[in-house]
NUGU-76793 format. One record per residue (C-alpha): residue number from 1; x, y, z. Coordinates in nm, 4 decimals, decimal comma, always signed. Layout:
<nodes>
<guti->NUM | px->X | py->Y | pz->Z>;
...
</nodes>
This chain:
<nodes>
<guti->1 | px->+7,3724 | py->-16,5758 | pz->-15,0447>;
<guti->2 | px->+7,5569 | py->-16,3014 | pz->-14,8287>;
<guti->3 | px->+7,8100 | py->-16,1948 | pz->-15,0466>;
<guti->4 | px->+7,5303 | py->-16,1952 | pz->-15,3137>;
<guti->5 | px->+7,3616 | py->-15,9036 | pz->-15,1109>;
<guti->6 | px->+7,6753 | py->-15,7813 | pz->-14,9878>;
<guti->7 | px->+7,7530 | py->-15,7102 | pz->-15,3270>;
<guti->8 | px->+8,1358 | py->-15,5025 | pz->-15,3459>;
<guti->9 | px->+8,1236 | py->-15,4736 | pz->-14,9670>;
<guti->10 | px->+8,1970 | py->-15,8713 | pz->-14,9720>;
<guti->11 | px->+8,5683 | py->-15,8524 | pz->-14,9286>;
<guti->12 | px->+8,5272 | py->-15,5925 | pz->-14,6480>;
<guti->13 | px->+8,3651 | py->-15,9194 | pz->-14,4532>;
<guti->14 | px->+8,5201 | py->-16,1460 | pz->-14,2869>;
<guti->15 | px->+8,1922 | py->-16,4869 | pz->-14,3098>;
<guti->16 | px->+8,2805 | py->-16,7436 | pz->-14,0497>;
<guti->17 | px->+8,0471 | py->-17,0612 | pz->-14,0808>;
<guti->18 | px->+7,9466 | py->-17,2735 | pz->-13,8036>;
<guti->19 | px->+7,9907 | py->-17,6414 | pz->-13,8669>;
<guti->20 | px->+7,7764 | py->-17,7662 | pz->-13,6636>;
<guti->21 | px->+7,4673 | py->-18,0742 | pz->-13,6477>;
<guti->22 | px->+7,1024 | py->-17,9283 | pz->-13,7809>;
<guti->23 | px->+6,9699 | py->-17,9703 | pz->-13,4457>;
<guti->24 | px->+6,8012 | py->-17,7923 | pz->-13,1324>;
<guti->25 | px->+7,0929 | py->-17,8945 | pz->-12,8857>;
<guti->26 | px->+7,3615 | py->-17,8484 | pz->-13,1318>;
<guti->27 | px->+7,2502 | py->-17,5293 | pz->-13,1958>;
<guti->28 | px->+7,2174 | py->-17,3542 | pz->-12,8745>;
<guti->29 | px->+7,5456 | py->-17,5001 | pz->-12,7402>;
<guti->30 | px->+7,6900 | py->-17,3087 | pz->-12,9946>;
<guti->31 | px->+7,5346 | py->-16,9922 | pz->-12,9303>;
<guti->32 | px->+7,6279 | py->-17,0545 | pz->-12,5641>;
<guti->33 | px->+8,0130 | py->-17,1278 | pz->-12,6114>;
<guti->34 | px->+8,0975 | py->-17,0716 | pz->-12,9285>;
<guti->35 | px->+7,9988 | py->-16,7381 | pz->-13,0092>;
<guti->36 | px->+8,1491 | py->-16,5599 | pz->-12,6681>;
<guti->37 | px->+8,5185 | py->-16,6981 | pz->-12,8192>;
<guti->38 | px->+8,4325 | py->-16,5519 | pz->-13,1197>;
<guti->39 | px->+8,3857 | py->-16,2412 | pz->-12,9674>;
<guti->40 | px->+8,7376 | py->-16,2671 | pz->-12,7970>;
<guti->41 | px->+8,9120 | py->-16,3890 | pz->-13,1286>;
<guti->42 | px->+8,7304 | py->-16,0575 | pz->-13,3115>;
<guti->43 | px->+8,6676 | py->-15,8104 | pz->-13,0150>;
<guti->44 | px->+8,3699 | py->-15,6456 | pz->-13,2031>;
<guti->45 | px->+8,2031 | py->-15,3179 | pz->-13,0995>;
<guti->46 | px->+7,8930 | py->-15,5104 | pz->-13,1043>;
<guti->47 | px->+7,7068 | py->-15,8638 | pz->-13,1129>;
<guti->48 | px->+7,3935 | py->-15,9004 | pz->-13,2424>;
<guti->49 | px->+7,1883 | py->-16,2759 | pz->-13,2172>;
<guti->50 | px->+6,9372 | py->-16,3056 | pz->-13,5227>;
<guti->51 | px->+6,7182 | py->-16,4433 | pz->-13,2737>;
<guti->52 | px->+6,6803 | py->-16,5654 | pz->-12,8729>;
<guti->53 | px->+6,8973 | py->-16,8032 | pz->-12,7981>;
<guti->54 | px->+7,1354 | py->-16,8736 | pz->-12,4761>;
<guti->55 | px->+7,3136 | py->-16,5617 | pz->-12,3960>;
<guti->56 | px->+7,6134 | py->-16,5717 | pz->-12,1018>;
<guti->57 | px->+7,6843 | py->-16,1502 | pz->-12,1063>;
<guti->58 | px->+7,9300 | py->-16,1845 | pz->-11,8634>;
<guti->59 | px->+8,1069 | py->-16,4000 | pz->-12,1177>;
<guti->60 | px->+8,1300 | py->-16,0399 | pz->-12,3892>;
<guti->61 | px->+8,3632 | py->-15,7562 | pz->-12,3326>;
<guti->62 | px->+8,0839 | py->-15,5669 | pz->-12,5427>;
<guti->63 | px->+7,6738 | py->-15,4763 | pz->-12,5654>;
<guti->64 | px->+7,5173 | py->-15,7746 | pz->-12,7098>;
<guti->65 | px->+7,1979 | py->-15,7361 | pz->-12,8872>;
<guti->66 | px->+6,8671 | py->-15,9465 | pz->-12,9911>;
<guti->67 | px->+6,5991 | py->-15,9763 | pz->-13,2465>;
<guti->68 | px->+6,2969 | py->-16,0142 | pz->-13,0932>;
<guti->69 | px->+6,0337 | py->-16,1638 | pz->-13,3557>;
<guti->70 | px->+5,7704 | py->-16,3371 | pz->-13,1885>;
<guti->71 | px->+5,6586 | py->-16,4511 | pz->-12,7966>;
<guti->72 | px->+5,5571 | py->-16,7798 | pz->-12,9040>;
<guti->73 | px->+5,6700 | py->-17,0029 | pz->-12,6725>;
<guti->74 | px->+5,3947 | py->-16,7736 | pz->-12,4642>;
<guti->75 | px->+5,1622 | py->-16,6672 | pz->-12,6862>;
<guti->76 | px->+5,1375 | py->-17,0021 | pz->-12,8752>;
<guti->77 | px->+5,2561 | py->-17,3460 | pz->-12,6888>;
<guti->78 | px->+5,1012 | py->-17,5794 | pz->-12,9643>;
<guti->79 | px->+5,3673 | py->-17,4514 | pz->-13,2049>;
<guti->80 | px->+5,6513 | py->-17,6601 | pz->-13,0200>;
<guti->81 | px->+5,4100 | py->-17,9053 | pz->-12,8401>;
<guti->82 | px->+5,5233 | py->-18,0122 | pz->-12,4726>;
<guti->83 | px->+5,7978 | py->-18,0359 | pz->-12,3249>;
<guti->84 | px->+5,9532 | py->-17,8563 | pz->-12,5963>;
<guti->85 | px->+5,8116 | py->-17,5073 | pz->-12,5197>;
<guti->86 | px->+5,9294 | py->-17,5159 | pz->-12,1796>;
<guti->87 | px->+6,2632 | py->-17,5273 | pz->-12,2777>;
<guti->88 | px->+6,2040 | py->-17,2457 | pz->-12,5135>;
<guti->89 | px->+6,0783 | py->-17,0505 | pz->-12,2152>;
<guti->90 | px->+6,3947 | py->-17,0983 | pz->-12,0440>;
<guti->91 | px->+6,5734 | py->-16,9922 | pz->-12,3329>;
<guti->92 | px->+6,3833 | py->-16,7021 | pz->-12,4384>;
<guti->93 | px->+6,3789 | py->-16,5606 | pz->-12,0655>;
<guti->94 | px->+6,7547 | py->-16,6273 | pz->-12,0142>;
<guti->95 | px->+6,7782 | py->-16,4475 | pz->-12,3485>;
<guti->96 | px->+6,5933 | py->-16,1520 | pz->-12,2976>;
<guti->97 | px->+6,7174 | py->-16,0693 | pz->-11,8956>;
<guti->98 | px->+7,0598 | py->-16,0788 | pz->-12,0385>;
<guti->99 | px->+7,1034 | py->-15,8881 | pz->-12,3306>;
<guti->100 | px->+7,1771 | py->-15,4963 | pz->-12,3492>;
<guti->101 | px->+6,9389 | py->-15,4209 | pz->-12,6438>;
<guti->102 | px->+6,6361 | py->-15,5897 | pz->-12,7754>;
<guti->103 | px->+6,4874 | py->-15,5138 | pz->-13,1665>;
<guti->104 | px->+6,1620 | py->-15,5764 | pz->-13,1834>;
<guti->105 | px->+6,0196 | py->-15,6539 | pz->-13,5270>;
<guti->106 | px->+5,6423 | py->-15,4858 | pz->-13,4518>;
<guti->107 | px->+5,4285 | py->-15,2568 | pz->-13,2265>;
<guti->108 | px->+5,2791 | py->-15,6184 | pz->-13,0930>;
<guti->109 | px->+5,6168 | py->-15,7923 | pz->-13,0173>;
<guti->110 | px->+5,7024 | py->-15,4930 | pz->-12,7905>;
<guti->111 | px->+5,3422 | py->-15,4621 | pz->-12,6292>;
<guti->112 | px->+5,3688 | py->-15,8412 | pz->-12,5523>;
<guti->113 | px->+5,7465 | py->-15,7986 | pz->-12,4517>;
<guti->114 | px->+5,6261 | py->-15,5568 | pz->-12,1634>;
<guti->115 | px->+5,3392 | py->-15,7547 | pz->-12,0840>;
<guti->116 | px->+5,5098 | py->-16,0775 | pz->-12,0485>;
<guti->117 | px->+5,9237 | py->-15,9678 | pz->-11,9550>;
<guti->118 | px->+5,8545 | py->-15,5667 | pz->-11,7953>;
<guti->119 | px->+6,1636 | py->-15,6100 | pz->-11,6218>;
<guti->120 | px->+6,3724 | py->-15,6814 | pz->-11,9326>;
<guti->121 | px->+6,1740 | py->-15,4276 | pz->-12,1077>;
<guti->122 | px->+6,2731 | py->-15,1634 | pz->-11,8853>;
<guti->123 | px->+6,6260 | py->-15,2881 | pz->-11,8048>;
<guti->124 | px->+6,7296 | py->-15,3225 | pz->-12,1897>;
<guti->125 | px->+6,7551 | py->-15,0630 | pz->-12,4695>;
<guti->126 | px->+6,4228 | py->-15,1556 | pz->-12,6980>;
<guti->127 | px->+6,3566 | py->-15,0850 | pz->-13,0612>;
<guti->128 | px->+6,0787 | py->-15,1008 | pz->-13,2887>;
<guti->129 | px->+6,2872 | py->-15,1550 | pz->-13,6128>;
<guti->130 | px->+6,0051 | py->-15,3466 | pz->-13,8462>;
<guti->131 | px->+6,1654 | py->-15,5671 | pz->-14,1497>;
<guti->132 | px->+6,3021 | py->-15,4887 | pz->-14,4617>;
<guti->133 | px->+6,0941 | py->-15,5856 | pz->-14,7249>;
<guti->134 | px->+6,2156 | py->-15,6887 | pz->-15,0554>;
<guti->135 | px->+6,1109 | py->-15,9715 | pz->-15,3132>;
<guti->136 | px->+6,3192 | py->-16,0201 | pz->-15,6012>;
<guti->137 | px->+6,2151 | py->-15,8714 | pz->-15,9027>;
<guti->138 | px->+6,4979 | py->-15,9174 | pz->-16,1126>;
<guti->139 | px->+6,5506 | py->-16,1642 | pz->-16,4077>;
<guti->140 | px->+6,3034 | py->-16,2781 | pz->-16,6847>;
<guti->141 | px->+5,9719 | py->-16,3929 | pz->-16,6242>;
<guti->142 | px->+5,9893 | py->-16,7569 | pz->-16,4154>;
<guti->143 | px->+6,0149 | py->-17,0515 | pz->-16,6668>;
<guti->144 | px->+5,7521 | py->-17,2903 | pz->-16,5848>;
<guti->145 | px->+5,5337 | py->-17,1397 | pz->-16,3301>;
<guti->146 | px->+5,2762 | py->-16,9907 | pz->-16,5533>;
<guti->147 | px->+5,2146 | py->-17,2999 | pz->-16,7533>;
<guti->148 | px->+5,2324 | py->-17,5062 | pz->-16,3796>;
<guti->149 | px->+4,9247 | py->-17,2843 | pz->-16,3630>;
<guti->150 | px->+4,7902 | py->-17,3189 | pz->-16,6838>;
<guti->151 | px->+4,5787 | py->-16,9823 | pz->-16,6779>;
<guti->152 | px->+4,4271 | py->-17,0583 | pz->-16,3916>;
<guti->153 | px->+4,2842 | py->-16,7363 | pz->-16,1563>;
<guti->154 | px->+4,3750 | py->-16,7711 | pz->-15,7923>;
<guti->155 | px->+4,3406 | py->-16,6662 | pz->-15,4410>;
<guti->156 | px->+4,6560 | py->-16,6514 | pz->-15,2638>;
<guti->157 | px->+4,7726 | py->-16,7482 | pz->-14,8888>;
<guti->158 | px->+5,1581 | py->-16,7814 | pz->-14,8353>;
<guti->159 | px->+5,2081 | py->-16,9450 | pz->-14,4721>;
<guti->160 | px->+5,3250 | py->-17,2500 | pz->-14,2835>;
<guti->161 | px->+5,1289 | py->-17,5295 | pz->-14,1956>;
<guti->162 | px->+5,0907 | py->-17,4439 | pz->-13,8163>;
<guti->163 | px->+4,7364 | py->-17,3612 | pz->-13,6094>;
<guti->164 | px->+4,7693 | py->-16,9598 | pz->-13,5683>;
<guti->165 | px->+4,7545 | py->-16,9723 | pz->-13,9414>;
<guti->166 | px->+4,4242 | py->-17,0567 | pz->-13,9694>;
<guti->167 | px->+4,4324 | py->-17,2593 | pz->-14,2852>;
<guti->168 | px->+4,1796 | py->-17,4581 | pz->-14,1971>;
<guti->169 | px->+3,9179 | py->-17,1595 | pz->-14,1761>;
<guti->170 | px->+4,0324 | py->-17,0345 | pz->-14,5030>;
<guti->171 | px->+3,9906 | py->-17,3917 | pz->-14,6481>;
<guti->172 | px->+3,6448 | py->-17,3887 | pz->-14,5535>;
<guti->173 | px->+3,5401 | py->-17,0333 | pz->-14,6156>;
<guti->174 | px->+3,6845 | py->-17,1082 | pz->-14,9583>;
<guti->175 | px->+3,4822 | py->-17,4434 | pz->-15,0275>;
<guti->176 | px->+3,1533 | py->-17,2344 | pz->-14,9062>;
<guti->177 | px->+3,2588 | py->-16,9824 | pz->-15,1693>;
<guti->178 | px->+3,3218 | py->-17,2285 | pz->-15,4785>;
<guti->179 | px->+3,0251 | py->-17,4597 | pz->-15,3806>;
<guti->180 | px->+2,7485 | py->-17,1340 | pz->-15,3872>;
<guti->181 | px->+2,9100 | py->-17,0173 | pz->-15,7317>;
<guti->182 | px->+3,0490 | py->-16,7130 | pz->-15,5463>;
<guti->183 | px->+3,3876 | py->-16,8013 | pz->-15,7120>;
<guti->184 | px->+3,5260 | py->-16,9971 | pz->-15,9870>;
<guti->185 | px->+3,9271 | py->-16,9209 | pz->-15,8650>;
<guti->186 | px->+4,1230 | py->-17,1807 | pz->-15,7228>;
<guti->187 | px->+4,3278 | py->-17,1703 | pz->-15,3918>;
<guti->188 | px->+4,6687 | py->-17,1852 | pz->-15,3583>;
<guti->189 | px->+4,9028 | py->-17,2114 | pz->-15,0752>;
<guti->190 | px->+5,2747 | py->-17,1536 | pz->-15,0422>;
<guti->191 | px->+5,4248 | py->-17,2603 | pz->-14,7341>;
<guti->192 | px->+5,6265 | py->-17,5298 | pz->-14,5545>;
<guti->193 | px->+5,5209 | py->-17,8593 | pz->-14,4323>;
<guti->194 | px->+5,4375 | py->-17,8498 | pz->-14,0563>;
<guti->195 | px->+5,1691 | py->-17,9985 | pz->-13,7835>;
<guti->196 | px->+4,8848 | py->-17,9186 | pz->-13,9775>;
<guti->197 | px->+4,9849 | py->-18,0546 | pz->-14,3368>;
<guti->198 | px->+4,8188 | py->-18,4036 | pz->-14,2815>;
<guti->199 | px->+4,4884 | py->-18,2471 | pz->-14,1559>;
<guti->200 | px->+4,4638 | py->-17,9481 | pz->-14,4021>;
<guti->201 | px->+4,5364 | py->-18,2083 | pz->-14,7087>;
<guti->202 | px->+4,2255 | py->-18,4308 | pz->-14,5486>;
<guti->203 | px->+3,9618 | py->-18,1021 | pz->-14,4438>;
<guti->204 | px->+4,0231 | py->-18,0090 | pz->-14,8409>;
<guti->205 | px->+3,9369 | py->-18,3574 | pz->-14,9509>;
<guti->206 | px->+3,6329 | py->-18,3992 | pz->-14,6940>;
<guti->207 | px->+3,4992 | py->-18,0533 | pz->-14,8252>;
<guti->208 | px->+3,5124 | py->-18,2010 | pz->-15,1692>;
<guti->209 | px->+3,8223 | py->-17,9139 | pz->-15,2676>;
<guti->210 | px->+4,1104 | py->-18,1267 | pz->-15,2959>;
<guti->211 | px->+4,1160 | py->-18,0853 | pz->-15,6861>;
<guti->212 | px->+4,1060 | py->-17,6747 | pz->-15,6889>;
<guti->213 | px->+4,3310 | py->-17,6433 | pz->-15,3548>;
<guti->214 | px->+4,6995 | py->-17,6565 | pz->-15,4593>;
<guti->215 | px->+4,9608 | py->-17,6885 | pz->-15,1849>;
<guti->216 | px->+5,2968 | py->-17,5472 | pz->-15,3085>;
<guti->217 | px->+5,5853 | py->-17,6551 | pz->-15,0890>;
<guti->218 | px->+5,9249 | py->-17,4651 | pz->-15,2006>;
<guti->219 | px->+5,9448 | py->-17,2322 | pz->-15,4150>;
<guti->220 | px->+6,2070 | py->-16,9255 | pz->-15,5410>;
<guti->221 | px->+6,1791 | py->-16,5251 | pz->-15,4584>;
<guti->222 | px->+6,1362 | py->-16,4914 | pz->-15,8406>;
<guti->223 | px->+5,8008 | py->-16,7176 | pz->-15,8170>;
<guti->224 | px->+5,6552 | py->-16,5963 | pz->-15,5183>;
<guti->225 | px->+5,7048 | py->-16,2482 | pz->-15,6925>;
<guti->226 | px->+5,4909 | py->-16,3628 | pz->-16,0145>;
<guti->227 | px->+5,2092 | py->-16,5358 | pz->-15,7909>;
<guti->228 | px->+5,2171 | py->-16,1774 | pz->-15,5409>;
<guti->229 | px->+5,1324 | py->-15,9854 | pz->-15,8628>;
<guti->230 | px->+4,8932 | py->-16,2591 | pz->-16,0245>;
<guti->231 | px->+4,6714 | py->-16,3667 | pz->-15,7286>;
<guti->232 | px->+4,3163 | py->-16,2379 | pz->-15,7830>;
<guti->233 | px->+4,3430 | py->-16,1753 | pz->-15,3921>;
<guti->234 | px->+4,5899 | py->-16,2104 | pz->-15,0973>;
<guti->235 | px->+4,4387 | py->-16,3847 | pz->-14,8125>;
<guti->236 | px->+4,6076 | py->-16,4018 | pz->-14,4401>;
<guti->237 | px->+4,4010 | py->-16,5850 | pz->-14,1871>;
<guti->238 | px->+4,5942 | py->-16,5913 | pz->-13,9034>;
<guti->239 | px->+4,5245 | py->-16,5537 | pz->-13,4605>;
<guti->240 | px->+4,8824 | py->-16,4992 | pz->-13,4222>;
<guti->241 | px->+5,1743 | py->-16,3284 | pz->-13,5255>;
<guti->242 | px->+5,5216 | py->-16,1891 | pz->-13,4530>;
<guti->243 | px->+5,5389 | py->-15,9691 | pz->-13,7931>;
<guti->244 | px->+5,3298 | py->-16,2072 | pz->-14,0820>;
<guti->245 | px->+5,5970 | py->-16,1007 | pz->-14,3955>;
<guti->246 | px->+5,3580 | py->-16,1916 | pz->-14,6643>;
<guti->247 | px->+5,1506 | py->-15,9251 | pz->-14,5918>;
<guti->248 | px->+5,3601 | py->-15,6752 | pz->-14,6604>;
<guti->249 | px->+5,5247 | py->-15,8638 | pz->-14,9442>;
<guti->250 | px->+5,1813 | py->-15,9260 | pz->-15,1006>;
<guti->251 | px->+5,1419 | py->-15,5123 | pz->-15,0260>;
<guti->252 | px->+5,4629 | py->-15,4300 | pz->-15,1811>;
<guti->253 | px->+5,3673 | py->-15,6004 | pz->-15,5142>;
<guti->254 | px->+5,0585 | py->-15,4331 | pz->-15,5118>;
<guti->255 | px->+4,8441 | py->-15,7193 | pz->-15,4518>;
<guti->256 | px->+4,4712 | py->-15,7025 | pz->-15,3107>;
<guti->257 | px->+4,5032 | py->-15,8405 | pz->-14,9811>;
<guti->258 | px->+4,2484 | py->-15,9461 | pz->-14,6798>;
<guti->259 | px->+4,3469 | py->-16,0412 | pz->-14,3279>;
<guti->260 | px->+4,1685 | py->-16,1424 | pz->-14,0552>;
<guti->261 | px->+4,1205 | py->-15,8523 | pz->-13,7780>;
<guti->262 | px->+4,4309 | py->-15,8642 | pz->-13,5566>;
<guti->263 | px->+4,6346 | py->-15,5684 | pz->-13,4153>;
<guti->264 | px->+4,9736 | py->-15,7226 | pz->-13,6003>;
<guti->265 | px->+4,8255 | py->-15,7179 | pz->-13,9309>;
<guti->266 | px->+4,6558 | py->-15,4021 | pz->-13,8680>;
<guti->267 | px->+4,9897 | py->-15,2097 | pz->-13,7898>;
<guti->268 | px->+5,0977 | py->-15,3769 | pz->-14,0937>;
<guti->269 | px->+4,8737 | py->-15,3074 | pz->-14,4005>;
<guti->270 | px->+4,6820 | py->-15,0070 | pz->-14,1979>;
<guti->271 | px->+4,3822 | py->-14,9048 | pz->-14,4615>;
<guti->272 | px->+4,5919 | py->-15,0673 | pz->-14,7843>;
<guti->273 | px->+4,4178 | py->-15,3882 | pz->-14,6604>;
<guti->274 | px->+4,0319 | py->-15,5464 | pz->-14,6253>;
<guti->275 | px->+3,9850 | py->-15,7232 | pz->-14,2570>;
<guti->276 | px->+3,7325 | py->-15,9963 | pz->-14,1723>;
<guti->277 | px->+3,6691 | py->-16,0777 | pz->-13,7904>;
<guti->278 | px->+3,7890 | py->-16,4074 | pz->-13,6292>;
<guti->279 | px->+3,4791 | py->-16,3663 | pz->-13,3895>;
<guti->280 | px->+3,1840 | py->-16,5977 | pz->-13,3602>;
<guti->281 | px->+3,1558 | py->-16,7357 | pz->-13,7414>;
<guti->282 | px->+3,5183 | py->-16,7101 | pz->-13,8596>;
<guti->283 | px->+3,4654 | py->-16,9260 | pz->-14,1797>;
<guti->284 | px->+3,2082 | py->-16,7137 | pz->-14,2753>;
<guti->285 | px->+3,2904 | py->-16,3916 | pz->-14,2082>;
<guti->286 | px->+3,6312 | py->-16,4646 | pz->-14,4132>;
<guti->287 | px->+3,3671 | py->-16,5894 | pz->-14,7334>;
<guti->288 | px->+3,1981 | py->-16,2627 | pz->-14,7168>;
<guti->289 | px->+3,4854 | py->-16,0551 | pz->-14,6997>;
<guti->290 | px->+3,6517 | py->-16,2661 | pz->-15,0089>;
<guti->291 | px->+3,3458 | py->-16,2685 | pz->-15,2147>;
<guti->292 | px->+3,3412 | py->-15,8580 | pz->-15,1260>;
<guti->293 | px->+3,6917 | py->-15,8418 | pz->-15,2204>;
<guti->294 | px->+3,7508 | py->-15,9937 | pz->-15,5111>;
<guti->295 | px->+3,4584 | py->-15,8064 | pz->-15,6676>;
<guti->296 | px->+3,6330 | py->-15,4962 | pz->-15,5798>;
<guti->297 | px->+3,8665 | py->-15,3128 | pz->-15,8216>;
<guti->298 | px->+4,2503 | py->-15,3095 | pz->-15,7501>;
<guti->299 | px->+4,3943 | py->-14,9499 | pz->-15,5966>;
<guti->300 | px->+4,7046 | py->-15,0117 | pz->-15,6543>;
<guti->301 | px->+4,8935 | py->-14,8720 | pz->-15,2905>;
<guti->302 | px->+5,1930 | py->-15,0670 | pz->-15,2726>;
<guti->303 | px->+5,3645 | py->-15,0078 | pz->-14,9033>;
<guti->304 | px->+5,4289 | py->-14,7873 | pz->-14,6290>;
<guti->305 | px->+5,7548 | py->-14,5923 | pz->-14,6591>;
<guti->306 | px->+5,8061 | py->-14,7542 | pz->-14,2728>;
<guti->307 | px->+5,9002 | py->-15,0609 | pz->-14,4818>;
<guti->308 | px->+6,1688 | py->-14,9128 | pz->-14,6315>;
<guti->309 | px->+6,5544 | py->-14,9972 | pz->-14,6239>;
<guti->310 | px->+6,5957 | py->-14,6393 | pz->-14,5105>;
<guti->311 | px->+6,3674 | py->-14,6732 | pz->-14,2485>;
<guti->312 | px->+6,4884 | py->-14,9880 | pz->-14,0677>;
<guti->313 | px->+6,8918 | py->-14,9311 | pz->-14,1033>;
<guti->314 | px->+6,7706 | py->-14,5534 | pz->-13,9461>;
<guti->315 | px->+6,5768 | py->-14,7795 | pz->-13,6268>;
<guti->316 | px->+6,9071 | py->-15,0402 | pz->-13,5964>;
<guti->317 | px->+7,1382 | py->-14,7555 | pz->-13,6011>;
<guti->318 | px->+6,8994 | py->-14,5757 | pz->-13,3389>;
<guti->319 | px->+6,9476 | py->-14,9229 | pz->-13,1166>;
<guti->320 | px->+7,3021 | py->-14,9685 | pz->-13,1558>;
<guti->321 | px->+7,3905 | py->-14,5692 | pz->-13,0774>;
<guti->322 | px->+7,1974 | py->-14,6552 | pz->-12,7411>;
<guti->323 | px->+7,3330 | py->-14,9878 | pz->-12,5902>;
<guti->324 | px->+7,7492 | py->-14,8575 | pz->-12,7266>;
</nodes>
């Protein structure tokens, strides 16, 4: 996959893979050890972890650097259940008092970085950089997926089955929607397995849905592409977020897209996007809003230049100027 997107740079990079076990402990042992001797076999200018995990600086001759996505392990316990997110306290604390530079992925991760960690806030170099967004658009049309479909019109939700998403309210606001006639689409959504996959699956057969509510488990950047530019509406329901990537996808394909009133999603989609509140009646407030929206016509917007490759090498290279 990287030399695929390295394209001819690929033989200008030297890809050293970690053999190690798929597994928490495993994992952050090797960020711990492992990676400070790679920095003394390589002596880079820079390191930069993908995400927190347990950082010795003493252990680099250079700045070392970390993406900063979410503050779950604060903001949402549930997610790892308990003990579990104490240890990802540790680790995310330990992380983020000892690295030199700290890339936040949103407006909201660094609000909730000062509010929770002002000390490494102030001590380390911090950068909004946002994500890059880009779904694959290349190739012929996906065999399969349309007939998998068979014509059927559909509102779209592309997320994990985990609490902050708030599949369960869309579930529901989408069964009060089909059982008043306000909507003869079905619902569809893409996402991993998780906590919540047992009770979503049941709330959609109690609510007499089960039939017109499709779960879609794995799927390719090609397909997701087709069903961002197909959906009849984009629907986000989440409490919480780091950065919520579907929106934007869902935005850069042009798609009609609702999310529920939070301060991520708003400094994501801005005015491109329709916004029910999570207040008092969630499940219906979300029905309105999708009955509203899908009688709407499309203005096709697409996304924010801020979303642009441009734009987030520009806030990296802004980062890594500061902590060399």
């Amino acid at each position: 996959m990287y030399r695929s997107l390295l394209g001819p740079a690929a033989n200008k990079v030297e890809l050293v893979t970690a053999n190690i076990q798929n597994n928490s402990l495993s994992r952050n042992r090797w960020f711990a050890t492992e990676v400070p001797q790679l920095s003394r076999k390589f002596s880079p200018s820079l390191v930069h972890y993908s995400f927190p995990a347990p950082v010795f600086r003493s252990s680099f001759a250079c700045p070392v650097v970390v993406t900063l996505h979410d503050l779950y392990p604060y903001d949402l316990p549930a997610n790892f259940g308990f003990p579990n997110y104490l240890v990802n306290r540790v680790i995310l604390r330990q992380c983020l008092g000892s690295v030199d530079g700290i890339a936040c992925v949103s407006n909201t991760t660094k609000s909730r970085l000062q509010e929770i960690f002002p000390g490494a806030a102030r001590r380390a170099a911090v950068e909004v950089t946002g994500n890059y967004v880009k779904v694959s658009n290349s190739g012929p049309e996906p065999a399969g997926i349309a007939e998998r479909l068979n014509g059927l019109s559909f509102i779209l939700s592309v997320a994990q089955h985990r609490k902050n998403k708030n599949l369960d309210i869309l579930i529901r606001a989408y069964a009060r929607l089909l059982k008043s006639g306000r909507t003869n689409c079905h619902l569809l959504i893409v996402g991993a397995r998780g906590p919540e996959t047992e009770r979503l699956a049941t709330l959609a057969k109690s609510l007499d849905v089960q039939e017109r509510t499709l779960f879609w488990h794995s799927i390719g950047d090609v397909e997701l592409s087709w069903l961002y530019k197909h959906c009849k509406l984009f629907a986000a329901s989440s409490s919480i977020e780091g950065y919520c990537l579907p929106v934007a996808e869902a935005l850069l394909h042009h798609a009609k897209v609702l999310c529920s009133d939070i301060a991520i999603l708003r400094d994501i989609a801005g005015e491109q996007a329709a916004y029910f509140s999570l207040e008092g009646d969630a499940v219906e407030h979300l029905a309105t809003a999708m009955e509203a929206a899908l009688e709407q016509p499309l203005t096709a917007q697409g996304l924010n230049d801020r979303f642009s490759e441009e734009a987030v090498l520009a806030a990296y290279c802004r980062l890594y100027a500061r902590v060399c």
